[in-house]
C-alpha positions in Angstrom: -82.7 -94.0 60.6 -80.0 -92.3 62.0 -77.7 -93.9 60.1 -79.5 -92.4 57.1 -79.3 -89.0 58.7 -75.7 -89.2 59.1 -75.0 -90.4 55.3 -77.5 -87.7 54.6 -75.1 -84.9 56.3 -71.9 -86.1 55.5 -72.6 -86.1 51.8 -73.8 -82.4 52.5 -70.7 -81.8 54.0 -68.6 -83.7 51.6 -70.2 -81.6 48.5 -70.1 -77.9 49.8 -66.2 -78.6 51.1 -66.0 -79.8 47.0 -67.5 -76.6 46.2 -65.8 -74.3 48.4 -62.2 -75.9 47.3 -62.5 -75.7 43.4 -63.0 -71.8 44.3 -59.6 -69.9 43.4 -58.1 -66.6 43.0 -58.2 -65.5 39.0 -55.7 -63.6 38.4 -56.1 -61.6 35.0 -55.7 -58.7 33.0 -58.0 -56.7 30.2 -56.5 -56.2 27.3 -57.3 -53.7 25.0 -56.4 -50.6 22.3 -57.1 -47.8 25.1 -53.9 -47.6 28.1 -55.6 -46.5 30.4 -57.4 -49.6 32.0 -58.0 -48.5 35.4 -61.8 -48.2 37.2 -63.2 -51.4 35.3 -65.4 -53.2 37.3 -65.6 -57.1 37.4 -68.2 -59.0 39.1 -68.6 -62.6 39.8 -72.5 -63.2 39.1 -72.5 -66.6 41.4 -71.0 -65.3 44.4 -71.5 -61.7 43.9 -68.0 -60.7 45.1 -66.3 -58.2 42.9 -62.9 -56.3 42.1 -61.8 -53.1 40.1 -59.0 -53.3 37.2 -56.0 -51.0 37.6 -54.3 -48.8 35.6 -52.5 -51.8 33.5 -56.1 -53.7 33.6 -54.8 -55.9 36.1 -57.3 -57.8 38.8 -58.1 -60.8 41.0 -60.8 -62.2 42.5 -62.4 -65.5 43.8 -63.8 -67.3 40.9 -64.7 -71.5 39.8 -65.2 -73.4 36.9 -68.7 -72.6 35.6 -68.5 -68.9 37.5 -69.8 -66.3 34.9 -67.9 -63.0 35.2 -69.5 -59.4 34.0 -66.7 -56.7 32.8 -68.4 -53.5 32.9 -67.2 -49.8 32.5 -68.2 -46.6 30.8 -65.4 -46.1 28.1 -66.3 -50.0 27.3 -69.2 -52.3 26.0 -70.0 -54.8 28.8 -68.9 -58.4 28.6 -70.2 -61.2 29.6 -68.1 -64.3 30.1 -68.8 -67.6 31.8 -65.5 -69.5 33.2 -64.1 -73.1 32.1 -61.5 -74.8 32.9 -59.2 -73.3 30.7 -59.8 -69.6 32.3 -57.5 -71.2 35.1 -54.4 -72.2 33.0 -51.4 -70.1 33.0 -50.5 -67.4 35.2 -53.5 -64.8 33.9 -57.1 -64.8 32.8 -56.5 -62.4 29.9 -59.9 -60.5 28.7 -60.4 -58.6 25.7 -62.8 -55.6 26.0 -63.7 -53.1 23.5 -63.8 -49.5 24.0 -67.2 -47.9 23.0 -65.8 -45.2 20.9 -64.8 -47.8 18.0 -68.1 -47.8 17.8 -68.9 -44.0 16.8 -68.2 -45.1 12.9 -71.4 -47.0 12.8 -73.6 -44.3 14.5 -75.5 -41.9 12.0 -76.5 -38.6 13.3 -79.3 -37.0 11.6 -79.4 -33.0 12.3 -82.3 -30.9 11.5 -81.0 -27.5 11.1 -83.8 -25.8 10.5 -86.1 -26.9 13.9 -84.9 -26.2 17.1 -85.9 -24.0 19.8 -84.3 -21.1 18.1 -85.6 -21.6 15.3 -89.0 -21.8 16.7 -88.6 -18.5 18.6 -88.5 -19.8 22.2 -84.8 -18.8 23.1 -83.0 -15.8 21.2 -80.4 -16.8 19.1 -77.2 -18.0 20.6 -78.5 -18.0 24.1 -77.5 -20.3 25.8 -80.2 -22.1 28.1 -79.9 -21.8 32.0 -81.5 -23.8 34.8 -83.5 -21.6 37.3 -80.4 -21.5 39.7 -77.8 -21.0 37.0 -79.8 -18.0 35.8 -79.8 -16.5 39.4 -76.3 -16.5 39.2 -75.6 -15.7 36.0 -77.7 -12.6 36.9 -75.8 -11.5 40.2 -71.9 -11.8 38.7 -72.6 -11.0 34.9 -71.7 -7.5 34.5 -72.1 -5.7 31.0 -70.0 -2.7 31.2 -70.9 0.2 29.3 -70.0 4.2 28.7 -70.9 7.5 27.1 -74.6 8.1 25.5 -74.9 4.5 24.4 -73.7 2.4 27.6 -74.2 1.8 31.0 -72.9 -0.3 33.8 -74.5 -2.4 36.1 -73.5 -2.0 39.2 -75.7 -5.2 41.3 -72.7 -7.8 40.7 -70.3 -5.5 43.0 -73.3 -4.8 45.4 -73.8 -8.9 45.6 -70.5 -9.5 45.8 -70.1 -7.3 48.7 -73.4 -8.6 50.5 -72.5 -12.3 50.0 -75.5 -13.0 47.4 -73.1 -14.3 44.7 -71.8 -16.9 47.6 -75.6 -18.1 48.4 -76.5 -18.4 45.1 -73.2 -20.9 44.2 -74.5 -22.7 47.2 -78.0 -22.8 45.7 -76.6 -23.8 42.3 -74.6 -27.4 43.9 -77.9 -27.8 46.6 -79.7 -27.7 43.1 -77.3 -30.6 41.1 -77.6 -32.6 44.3 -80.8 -32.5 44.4 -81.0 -33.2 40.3 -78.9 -36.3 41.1 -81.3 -37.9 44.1 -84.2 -37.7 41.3 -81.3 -39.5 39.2 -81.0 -42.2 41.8 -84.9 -42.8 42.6 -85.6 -42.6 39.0 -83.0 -46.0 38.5 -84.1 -47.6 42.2 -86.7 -48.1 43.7 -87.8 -48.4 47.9 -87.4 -52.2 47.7 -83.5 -52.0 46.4 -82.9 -49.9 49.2 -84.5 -51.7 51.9 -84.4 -54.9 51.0 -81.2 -55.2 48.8 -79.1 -52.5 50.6 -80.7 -53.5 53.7 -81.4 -49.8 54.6 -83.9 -48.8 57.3 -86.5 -47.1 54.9 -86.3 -44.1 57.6 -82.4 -43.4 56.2 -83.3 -43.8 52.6 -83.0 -40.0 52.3 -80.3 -39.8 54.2 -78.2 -42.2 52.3 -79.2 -40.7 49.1 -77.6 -37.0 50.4 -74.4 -39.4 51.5 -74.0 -40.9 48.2 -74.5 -37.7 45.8 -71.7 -36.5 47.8 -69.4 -38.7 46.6 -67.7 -37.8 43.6 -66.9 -40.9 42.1 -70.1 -42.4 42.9 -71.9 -39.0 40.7 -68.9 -39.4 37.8 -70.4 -43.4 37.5 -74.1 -41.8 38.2 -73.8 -39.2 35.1 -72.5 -41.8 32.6 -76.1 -43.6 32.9 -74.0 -47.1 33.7 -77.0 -48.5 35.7 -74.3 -51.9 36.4 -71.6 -49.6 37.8 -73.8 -47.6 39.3 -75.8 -50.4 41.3 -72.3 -51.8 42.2 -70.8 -48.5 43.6 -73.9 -47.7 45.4 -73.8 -50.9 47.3 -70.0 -50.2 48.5 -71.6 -46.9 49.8 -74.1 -48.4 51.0 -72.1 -50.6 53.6 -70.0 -47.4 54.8 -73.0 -46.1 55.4 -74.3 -48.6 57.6 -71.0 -48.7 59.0 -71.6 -44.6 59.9 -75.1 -45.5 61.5 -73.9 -48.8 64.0 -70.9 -46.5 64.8 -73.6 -43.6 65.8 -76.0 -46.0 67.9 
């Protein structure tokens, strides 16, 4: 019996020291029409470990036979590759990814001139539509100079100025896009990838979300609706944000 045991654990032993040896560093590049290959995310499916392409699309990362690698980035269509042993030959792993707006050829836009809100009466033509905040704003520094019979001037953007208003109403405009991009982030995640993917304390969900929409990398990825990148970033925040909370404790 204990003979068997000891079989038992050095053929354990024997196959995850296998495993763990025919994993290497790929070394590779992306090719493609666009020179500017920087910020493209690769991630290895199996082992979840990931890298981000430079400027010339070059990147490494720990990867085996049989691995399957996703290429993801906003100027590019996703690709999906799965490893042999040819992917290991040669000095680089080279990749071929195609930017998106090759794409814009095939895409038919239909415009219907005639219906659209101005059309229908809601918004005076040529206005330009204004979120509640931007219309505060808008309202304290637009000033519409006028003289004689026919004009008139407004005189409440100097007067806001002066008392600070047009300052506190900036601040309400960014409180405003922050907030926009929280409802962003619950709206793509739920409680569950926070607390039990993320392995935040639901108590700090909140306050990660205000840490990551202050990140402006993190709402650049966020606006481009690139749930892959976005799911990727928000996990490298989320470990600096743990990092922030043992360190406070």
């Amino acid at each position: 019996m204990i003979r068997a045991v000891s079989i038992f654990f050095l053929l354990a032993t024997t196959t995850v020291w296998a495993q763990e040896k025919n994993v290497s560093k790929l070394n590779g590049k992306i090719m493609s029409t666009v020179s500017n290959l920087e910020g493209i995310y690769i991630i290895n499916l199996k082992t979840e470990k990931a890298a981000i392409s430079d400027r010339d699309g070059y990147f490494s990362l720990p990867a085996a036979v049989g691995d399957t690698l996703l290429l993801s980035a906003v100027q590019f269509k996703g690709l999906r590759i799965c490893l042999t042993p040819k992917s290991f030959e040669g000095d680089l792993f080279y990749v071929k990814m195609t930017p998106i707006m090759n794409q814009l050829n095939e895409v038919i836009i239909k415009r219907y001139a005639t219906i659209n809100a101005e059309a229908l009466g809601i918004i005076p033509k040529g206005q330009k539509s204004y979120t509640p905040a931007e219309r505060k704003l808008k309202a304290a520094t637009g000033m519409d100079a006028k003289y004689g019979l026919s004009t008139s001037f407004s005189i409440d953007p100097l007067l806001n100025l002066l008392s600070g208003r047009t300052a506190m109403l900036k601040k309400e405009l960014a409180v405003e896009k922050k907030e926009q991009h929280m409802q962003q982030i619950e709206n793509l995640f739920d409680m569950d990838f926070f607390t039990k993917k993320l392995k935040i304390p639901s108590e700090y969900v909140k306050g990660f979300e205000y840490y990551a929409v202050e990140n402006e990398k993190f709402i650049v990825i966020l606006e481009s609706n690139n749930k892959t990148s976005t799911e990727f970033l928000i996990g490298e925040l989320a470990t600096k944000y743990k990092d922030l909370l043992a360190s406070e404790k």
